[in-house]
MMTF fields as JSON, N, C-alpha, C and O atoms, coordinates in Angstrom:
{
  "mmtfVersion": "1.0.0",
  "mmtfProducer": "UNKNOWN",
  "numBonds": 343,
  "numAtoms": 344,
  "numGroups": 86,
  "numChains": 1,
  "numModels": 1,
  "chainsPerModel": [1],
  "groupsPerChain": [86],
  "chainIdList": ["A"],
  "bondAtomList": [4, 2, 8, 6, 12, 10, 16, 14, 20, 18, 24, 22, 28, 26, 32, 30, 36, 34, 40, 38, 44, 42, 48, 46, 52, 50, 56, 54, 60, 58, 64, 62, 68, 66, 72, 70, 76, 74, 80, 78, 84, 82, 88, 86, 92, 90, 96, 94, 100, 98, 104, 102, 108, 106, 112, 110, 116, 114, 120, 118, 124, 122, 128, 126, 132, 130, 136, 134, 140, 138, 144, 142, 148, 146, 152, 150, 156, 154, 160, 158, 164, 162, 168, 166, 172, 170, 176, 174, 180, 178, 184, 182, 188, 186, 192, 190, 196, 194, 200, 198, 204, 202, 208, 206, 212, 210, 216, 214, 220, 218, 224, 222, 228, 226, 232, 230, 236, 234, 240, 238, 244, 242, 248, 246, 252, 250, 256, 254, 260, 258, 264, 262, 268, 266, 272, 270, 276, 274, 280, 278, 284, 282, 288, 286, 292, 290, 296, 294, 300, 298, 304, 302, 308, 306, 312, 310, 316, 314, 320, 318, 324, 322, 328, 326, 332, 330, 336, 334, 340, 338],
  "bondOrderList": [1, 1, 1, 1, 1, 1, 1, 1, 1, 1, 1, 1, 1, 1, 1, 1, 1, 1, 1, 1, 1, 1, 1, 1, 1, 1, 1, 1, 1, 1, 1, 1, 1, 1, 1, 1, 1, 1, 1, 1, 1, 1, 1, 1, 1, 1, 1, 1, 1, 1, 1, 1, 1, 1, 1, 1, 1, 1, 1, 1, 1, 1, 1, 1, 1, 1, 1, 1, 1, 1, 1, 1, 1, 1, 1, 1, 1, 1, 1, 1, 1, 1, 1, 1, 1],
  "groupList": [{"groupName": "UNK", "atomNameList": ["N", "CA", "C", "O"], "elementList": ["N", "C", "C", "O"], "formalChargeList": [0, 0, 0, 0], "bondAtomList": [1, 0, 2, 1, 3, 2], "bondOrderList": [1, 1, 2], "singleLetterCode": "X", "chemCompType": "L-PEPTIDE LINKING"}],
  "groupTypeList": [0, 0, 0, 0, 0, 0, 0, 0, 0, 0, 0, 0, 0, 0, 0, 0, 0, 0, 0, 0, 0, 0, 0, 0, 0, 0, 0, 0, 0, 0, 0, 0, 0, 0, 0, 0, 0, 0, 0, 0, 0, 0, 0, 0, 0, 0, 0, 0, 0, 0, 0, 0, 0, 0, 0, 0, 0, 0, 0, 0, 0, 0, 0, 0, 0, 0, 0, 0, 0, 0, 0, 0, 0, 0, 0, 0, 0, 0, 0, 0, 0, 0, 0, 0, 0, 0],
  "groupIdList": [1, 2, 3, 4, 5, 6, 7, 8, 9, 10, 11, 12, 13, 14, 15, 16, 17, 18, 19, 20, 21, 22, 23, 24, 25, 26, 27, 28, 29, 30, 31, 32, 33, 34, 35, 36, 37, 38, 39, 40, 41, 42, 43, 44, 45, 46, 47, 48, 49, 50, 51, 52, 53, 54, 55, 56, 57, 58, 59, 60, 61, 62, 63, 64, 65, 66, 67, 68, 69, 70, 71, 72, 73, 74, 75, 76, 77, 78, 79, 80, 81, 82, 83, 84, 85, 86],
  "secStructList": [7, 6, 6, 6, 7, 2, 2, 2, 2, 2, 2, 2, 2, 2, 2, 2, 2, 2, 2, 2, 2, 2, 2, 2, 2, 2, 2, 6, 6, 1, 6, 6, 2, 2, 2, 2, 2, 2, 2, 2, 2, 2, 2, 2, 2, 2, 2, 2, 2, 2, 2, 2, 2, 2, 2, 2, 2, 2, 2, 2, 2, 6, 7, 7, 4, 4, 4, 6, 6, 6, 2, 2, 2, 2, 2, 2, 2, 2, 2, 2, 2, 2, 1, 7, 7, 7],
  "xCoordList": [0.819, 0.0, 0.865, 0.543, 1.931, 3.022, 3.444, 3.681, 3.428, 3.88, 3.183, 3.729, 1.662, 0.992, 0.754, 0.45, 0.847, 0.581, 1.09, 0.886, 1.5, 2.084, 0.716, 0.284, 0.052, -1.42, -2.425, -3.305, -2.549, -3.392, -2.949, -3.719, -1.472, -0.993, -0.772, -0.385, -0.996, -0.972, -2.507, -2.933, -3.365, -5.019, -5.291, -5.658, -4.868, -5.252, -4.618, -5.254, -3.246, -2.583, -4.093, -5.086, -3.783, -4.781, -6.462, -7.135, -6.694, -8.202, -7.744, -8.185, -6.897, -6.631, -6.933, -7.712, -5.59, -5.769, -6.875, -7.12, -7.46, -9.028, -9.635, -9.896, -10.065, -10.903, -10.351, -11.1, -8.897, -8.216, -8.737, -9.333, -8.377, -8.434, -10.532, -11.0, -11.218, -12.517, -12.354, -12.198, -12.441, -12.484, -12.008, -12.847, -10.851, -10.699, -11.111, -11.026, -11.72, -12.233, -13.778, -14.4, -14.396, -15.81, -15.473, -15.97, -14.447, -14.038, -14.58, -15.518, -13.588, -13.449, -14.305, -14.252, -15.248, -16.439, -17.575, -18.409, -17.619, -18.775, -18.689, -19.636, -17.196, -17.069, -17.67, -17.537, -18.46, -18.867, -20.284, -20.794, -20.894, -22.261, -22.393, -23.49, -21.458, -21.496, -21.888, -22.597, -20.885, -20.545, -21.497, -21.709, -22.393, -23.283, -24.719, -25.65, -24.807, -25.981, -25.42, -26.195, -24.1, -24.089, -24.309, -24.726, -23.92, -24.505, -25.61, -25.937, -26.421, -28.222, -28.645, -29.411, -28.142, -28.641, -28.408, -29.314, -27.238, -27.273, -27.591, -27.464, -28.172, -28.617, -30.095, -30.736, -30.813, -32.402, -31.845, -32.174, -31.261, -31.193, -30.747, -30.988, -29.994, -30.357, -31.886, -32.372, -32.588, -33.707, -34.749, -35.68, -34.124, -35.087, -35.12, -35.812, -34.02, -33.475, -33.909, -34.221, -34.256, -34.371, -36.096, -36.721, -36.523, -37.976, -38.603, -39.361, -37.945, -38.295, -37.72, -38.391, -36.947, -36.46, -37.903, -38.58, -37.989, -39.167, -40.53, -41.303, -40.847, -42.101, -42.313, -43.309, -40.92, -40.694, -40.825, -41.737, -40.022, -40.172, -41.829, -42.349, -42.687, -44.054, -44.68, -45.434, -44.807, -45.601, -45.621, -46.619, -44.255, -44.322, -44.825, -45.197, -44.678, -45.64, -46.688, -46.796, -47.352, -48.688, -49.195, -50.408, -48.7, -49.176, -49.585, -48.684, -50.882, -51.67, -50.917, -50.092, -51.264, -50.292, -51.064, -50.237, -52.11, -52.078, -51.049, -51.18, -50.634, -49.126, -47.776, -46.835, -47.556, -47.113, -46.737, -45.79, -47.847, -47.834, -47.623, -47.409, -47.87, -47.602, -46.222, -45.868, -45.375, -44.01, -43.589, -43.463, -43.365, -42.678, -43.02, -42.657, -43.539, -44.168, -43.517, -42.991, -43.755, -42.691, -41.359, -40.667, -40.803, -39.573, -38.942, -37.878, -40.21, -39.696, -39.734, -38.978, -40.159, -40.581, -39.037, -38.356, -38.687, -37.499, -36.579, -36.211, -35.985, -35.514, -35.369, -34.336, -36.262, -36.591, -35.919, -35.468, -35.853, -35.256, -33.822, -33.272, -33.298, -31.727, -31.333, -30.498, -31.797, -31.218, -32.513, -33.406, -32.283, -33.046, -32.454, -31.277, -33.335, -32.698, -32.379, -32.375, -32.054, -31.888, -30.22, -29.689],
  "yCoordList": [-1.197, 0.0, 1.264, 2.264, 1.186, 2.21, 2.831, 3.986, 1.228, 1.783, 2.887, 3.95, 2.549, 3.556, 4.601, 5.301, 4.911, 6.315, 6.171, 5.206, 6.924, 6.75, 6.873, 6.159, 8.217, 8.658, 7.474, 7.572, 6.464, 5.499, 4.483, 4.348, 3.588, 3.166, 3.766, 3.056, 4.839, 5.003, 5.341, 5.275, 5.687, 5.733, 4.307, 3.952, 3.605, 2.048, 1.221, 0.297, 1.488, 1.517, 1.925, 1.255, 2.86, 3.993, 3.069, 2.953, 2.753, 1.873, 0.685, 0.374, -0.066, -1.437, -1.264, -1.676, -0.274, -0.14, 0.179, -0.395, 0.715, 1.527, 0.278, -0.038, -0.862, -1.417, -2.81, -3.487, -2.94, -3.577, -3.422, -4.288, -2.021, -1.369, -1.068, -0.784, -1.2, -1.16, -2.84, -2.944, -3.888, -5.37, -5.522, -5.928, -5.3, -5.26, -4.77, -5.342, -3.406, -2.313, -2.851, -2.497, -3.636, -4.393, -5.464, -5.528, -6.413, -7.367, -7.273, -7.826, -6.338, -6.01, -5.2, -5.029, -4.551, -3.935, -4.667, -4.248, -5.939, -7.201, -8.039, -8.822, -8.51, -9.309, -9.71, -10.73, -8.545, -8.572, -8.796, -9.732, -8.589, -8.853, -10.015, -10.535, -10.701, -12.089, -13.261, -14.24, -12.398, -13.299, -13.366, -14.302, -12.081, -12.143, -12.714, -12.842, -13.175, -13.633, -15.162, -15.925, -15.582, -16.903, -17.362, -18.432, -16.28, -16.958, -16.815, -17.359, -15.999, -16.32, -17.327, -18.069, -17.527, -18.764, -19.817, -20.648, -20.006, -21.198, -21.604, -22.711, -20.123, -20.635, -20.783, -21.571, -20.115, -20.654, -21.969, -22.695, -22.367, -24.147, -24.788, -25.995, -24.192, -25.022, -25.084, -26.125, -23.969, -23.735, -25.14, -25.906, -24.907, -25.741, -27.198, -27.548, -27.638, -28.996, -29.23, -30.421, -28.459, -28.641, -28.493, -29.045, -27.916, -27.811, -29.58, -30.342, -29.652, -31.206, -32.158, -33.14, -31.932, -33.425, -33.67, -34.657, -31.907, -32.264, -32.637, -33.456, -31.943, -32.594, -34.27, -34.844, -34.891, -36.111, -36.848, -37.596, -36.518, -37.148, -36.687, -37.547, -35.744, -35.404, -35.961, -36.779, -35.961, -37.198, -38.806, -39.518, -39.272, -40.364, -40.91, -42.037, -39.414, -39.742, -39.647, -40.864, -39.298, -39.362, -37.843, -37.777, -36.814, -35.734, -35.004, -34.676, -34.514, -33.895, -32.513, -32.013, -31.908, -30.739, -29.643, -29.034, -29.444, -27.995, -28.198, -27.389, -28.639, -28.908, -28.907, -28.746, -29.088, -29.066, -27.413, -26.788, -26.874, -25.645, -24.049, -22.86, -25.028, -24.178, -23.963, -22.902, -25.314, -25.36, -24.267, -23.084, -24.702, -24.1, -22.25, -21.289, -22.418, -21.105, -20.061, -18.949, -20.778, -20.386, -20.198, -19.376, -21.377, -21.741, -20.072, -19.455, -19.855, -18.765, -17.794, -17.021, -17.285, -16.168, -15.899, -14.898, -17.191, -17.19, -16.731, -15.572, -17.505, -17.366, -15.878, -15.557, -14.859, -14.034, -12.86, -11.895, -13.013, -12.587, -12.203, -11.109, -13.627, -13.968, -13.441, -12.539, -13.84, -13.417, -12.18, -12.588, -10.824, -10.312, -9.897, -9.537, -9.894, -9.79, -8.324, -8.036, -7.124, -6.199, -5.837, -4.791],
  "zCoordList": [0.0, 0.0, 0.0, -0.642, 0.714, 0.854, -0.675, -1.027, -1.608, -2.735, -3.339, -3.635, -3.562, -4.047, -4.024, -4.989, -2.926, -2.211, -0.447, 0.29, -0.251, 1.499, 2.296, 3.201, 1.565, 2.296, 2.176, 3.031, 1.43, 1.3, 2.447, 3.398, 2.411, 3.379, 4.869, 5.797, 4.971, 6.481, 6.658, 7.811, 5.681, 6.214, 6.959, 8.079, 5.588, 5.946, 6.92, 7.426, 7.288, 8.621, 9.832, 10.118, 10.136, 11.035, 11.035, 12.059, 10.271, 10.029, 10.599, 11.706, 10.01, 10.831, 12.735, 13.594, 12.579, 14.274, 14.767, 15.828, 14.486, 14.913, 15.025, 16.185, 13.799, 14.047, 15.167, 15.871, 15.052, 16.227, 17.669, 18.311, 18.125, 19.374, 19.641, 20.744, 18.627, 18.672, 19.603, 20.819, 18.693, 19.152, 20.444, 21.248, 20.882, 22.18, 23.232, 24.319, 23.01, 23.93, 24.048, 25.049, 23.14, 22.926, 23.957, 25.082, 23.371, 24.167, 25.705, 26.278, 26.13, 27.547, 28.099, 29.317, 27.329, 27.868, 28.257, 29.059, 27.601, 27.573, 28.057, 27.978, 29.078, 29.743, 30.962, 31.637, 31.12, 33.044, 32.118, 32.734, 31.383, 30.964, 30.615, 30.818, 30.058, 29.75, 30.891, 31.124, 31.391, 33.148, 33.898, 34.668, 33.721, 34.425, 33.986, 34.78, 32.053, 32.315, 32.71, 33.286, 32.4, 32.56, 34.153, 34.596, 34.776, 35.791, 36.286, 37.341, 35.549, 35.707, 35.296, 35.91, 34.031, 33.375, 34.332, 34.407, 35.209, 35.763, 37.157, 37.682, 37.812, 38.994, 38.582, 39.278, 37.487, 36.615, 36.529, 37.467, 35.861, 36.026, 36.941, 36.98, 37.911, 39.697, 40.112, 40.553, 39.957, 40.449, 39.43, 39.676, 38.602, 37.201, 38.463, 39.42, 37.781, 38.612, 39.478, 39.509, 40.725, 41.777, 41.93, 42.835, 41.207, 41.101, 40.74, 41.341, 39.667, 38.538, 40.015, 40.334, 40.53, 41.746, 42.66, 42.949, 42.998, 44.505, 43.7, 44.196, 42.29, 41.734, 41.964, 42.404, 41.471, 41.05, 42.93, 43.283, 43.571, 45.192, 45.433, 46.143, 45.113, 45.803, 44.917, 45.443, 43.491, 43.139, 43.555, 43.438, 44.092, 44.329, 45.744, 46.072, 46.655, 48.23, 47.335, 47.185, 46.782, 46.633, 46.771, 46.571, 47.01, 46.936, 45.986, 45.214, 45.673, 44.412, 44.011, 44.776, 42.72, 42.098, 43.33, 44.009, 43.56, 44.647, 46.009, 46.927, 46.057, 47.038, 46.507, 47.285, 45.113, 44.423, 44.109, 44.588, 43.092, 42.943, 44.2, 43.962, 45.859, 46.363, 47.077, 47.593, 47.026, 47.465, 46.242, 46.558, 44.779, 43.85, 43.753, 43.075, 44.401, 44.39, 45.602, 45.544, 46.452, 47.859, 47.666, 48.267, 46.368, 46.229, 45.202, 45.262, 44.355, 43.473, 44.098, 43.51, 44.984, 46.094, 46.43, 46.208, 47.074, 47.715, 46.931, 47.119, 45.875, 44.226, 44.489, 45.077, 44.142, 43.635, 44.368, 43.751, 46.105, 46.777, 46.863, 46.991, 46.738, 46.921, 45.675, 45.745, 44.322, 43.355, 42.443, 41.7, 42.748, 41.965, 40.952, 40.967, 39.748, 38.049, 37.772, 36.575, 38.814, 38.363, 38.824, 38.451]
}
């Protein structure tokens, strides 16, 4: 690029870096957002898990879904507390 023109090779120099130092500065700006839905996502799937176990143990005492629906319900209350989504 140098050959052609110096002003063309150092624009295009100057653009490389720009869009270099963009990627990284993205990089590292998005890291704590990442982090943080992954770890939403995975205490929602502790909660998941742990919902599907006690369904599975209270259907097998024999207990009907309105006992059912009111543990999980207590359980999201709780949920909701410890981890709020804001």
């Amino acid at each position: 690029m140098f050959l052609f023109h110096p002003a063309i090779g150092i624009t295009a120099l100057l653009g490389t870096c720009a869009i270099v130092a963009m990627t990284l500065l993205t990089e590292r700006m998005s890291r704590g957002a990442a982090r943080a839905a992954m770890d939403s996502s995975a205490q929602r799937q502790v909660l998941a898990d742990t919902t599907q176990r006690k369904r599975r143990s209270h259907q097998g005492a024999g207990y009907d879904g309105s006992i059912h629906r009111a543990l999980v319900a207590g359980q999201r209350t709780l949920f909701a507390r410890e981890y709020p989504l804001h």
